[in-house]
Every structure is written in C-alpha cells, then in structure tokens.
N, C-alpha and C positions, 0 to 999 in steps of 0.2 A: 431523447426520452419519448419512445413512441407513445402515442395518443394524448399526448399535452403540445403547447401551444408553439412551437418551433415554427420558422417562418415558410415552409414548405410542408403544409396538412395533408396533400396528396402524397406525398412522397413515404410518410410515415403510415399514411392508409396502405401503400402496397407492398411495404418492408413488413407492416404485422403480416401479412399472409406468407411470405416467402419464408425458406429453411437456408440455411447460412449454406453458402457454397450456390445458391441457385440463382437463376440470372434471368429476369425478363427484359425483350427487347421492343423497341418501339411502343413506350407506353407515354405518351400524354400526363405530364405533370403541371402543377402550378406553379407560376414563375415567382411568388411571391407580393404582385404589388398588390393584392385584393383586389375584390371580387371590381367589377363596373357596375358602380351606383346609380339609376337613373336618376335617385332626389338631386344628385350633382350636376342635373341637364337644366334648362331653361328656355324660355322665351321670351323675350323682350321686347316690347314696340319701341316705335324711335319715339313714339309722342309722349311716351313717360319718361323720356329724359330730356324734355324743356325743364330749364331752369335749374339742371342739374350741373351745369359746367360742362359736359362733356362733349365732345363735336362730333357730333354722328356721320360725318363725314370723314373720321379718321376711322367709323367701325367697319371692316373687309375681315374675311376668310383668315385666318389664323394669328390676329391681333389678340395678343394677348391682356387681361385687365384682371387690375388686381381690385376684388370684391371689398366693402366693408366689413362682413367676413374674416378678413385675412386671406381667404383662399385666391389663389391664383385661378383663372378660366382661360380660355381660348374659343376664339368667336368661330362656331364650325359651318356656320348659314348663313345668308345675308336676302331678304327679299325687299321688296319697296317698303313693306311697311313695319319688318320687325326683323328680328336674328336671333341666334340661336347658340348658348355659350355653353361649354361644357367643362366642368369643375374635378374631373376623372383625372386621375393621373393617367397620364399618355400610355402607357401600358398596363394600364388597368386592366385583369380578366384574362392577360396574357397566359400562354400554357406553353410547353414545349416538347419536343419528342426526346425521349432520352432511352438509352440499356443500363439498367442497374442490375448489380450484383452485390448479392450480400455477403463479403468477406468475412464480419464477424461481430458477433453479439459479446456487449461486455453489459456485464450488472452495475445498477446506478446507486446510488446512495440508499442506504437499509434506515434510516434514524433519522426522523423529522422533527422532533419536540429537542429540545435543551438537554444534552447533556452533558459534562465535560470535556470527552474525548469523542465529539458523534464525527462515524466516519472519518476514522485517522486517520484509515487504511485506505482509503479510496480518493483519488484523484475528482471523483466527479461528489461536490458539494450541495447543500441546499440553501438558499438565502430568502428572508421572506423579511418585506417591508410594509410599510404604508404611507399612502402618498396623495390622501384623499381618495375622489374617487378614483377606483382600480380600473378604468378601462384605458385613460392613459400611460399610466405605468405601468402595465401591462405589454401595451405595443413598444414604449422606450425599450425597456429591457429583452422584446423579440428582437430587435434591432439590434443588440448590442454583440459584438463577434465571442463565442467564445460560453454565452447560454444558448443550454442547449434545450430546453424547453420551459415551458410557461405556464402558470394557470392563476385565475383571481378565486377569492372564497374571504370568510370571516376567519378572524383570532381575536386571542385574547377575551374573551367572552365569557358566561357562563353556561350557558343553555346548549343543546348537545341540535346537533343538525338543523340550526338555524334559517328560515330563510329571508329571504332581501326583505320584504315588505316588514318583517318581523326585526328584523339589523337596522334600519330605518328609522324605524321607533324609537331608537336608541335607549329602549330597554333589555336589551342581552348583554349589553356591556363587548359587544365586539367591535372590529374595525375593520372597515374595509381593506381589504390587504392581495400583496401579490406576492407568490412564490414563485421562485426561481432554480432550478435544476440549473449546475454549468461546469466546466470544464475547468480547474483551475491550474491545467498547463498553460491553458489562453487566456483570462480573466481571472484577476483577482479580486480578492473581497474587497480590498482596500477602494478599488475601482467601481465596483458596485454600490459602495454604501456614496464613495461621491457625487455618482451617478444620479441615487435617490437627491441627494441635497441638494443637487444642483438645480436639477426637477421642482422641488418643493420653494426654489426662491428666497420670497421673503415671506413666504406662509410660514418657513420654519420658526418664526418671531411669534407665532398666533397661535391660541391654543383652543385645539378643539377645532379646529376649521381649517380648511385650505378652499383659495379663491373665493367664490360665492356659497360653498357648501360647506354647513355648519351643522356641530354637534358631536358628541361622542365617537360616534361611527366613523366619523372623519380624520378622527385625531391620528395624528403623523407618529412613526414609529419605526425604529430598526429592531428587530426579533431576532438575538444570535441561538446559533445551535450547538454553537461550543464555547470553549475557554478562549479560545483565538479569537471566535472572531467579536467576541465580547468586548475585551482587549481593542481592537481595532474600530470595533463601533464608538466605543467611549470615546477616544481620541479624538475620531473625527468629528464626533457630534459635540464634544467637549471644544474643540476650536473654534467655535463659532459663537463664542459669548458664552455669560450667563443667562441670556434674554432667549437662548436657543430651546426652544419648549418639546422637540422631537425627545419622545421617550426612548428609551434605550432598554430590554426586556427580555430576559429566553425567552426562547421560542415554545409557544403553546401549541394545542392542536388546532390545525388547522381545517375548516370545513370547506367544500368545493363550492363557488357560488354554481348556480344553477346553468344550464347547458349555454343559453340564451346569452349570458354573461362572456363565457368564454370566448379570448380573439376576437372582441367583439367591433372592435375598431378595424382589424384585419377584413372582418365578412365587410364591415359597412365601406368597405372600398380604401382605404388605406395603406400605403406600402407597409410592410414590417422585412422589407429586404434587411439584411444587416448593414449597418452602417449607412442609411438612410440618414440625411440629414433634414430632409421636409418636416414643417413643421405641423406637431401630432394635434388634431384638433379632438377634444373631449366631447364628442358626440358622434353616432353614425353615417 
C-alpha cells in the first residue's frame, strides 16, 4: 500500500515514481530496522555506579547490559573515567543497494467503514483496531508478515477531522486506533484480531484504559468491516470471559492522525522488519 506505513518507506517512495514494466538500478534503500537514535547513546562515569552492584571491571568494548529500561545496550567506549553504551539496534540506519522493477500494480481495498459484504472481491482487506496508545500497535502489526501497510488516526468518534490534542480531551468520543491494509493469502483476520489481544494482555480486563493511559480515547476495541469478520471478532473476543471489556463494533470513519504520529516508533529507531521479535518499547 504505497505511502502508508509498510516496513520499507523508501522503497514505496521510489515505486510511487516508477511505471510498471520500469526498472531502476543501484538505488539505496532502507533496510528496515529504523532510523539511528542518538537519545539511545550515553555516557556513563564509573563513579556513578558506586554502590550500584555493578563491577566496573567487568565493563570493556562490546559487553553487553541490560538497562532498567528493559532495553538491551552494548558498551562501544571505555576511557579511565567513563564509557559509552549504545541502546541502537545493531543495524540501526542500515540501507542497502538493490534493482527494482516493477512487474505490476494491483488495486487495494475500495470500503473502509462496515458494511456487509466490504471488499468480497478482493483478496487484499482492511482491519482497524485499538490497543491504547497507537504507536505500539502500530509497529506490532508492521512486523507482522502478510500486512502490507499501516497507519494510526481516531474512530469511532463524533467530530469530523479531529486532532490529537483535541482526542486527548476525551471529548470527541474517539479512540486511539490503527488500521491495517494486508494480504489475506498470507494473514488472516483470525490471526490479526489474536494478535491485538495478545498485545492488550490484561488491560483487556480494564475499561477505558490500557497500561498507565486512561480514558475514553484509550478504550480497547476490534472495528469489523464486514459480516465475517464480525463473526470472528465476537468469537474471539467472546472467549476470554465475561470480565473481557474489548468492545466489538463496525467499522466507523477513520481519521489519519497527524504526519508526526505516523511510523512513529519506526523513525524513533525501532525495527519493524517483519517478524521481529524485539521487544516494542511505547516511546521514541
């Protein structure tokens, strides 16, 4: 889905230019893991970790240490009086040389809101959930083989072109939400909506909230766009108790959140390779 959120942005920037049959060669793409973060570098004195437990005689050039954070670093410096760790994924920023040609352009899904039969006829679907905030499921679902593109924005709301600061409020009556374009010779819905709940934990027990962010705006939710996958949402949202508060709801119009929002965990240095198993941290 060119210009949405697929795990290779450059690649979709130089197919929108091209004409089907045309081939450029030796052009520079992104490998996927996100951009190189410097917020993810450091400094460290050794004298700030008296009393820390730690033995600074065990820190040398590519010891690895796992943060309070959760994130994983590697120690890239070592001088007499401090070192220097870096929280980047190893190929972070990575790019590579590749020839593309573009064999052939197919039409994606025409029907975004609910309706019976949306997009019978077409193998490529739309799934739009919520999962609190949208910039971690957002990257989950780049990662997931078989979506083929991405984007965050509000539903379910009342107010027409909403923006964040205004969603926030939790006066429009929207939700943080992400939609999904994908392929369902490779992925199915069944897979997607477990995907979300798997994601959502035991926030799915809590209503109005996931993790620390509370309110309306937050509230958890599967959005079907047809008769099927209605069917399937209930099921699986229906097997997890009574105590399971995930709303179940066609699919409304959907608003794009603002540019800044978009892939937003991808720019801030994040992999969204597919099938990435690192764990998605919800901030840049």
């Amino acid at each position: 889905v060119l210009g949405e959120g697929n795990y290779l942005p450059g690649l979709h920037d130089l197919i929108m230019e091209m004409e089907v049959g045309s081939t450029t060669k030796d052009v520079s793409l992104d490998a996927g893991w996100g951009s190189w973060n410097p917020a993810l570098k450091a400094s460290i004195s050794f004298e700030s970790l008296q009393g820390s437990g730690l033995d600074s005689s065990q820190i040398k050039v590519g010891t690895e240490l796992l943060l309070s954070s959760g994130l994983k670093a590697v120690v890239t410096e070592v001088s007499e009086d401090e070192f220097e760790i870096d929280a980047n994924p190893p190929l972070a920023g990575a790019s590579y040389l590749a020839t593309v040609k573009l064999l052939k352009a197919e039409a994606g899904p025409k029907e975004f809101e609910y309706q019976p039969k949306a997009n019978a006829d077409s193998k490529y679907q739309v799934a739009t959930v919520a999962l609190g905030c949208f910039w971690g499921a957002e990257l989950a679902f780049m990662r997931e083989p078989g979506v083929l593109g991405t984007k965050v924005g509000y539903t379910q709301g009342e107010k027409k072109d909403p923006t964040y600061q205004e969603v926030c409020s939790g006066q429009t009556g929207h939700t943080e939400a992400c939609q999904v374009i994908y392929d369902s010779d490779k992925v199915s819905f069944d897979r997607l909506v477990h995907l979300a709940m798997d994601r959502l934990g035991e926030n799915k027990y809590l209503l109005n909230q996931v993790g620390n962010d509370k309110g309306t705006q937050y509230r958890h939710g599967i959005y079907y766009h047809n008769d099927e996958q209605k069917s399937i949402a209930e099921e699986i949202v229906k097997s997890f108790g009574e105590d399971c508060v995930t709303e179940v709801l066609p699919a409304s119009k959907f608003f794009d959140a603002e540019i800044y929002h978009q892939q937003y965990l991808l720019k801030g240095g994040q992999s969204a390779r597919k099938g990435d198993p690192s764990t998605i941290r919800c901030y840049g």
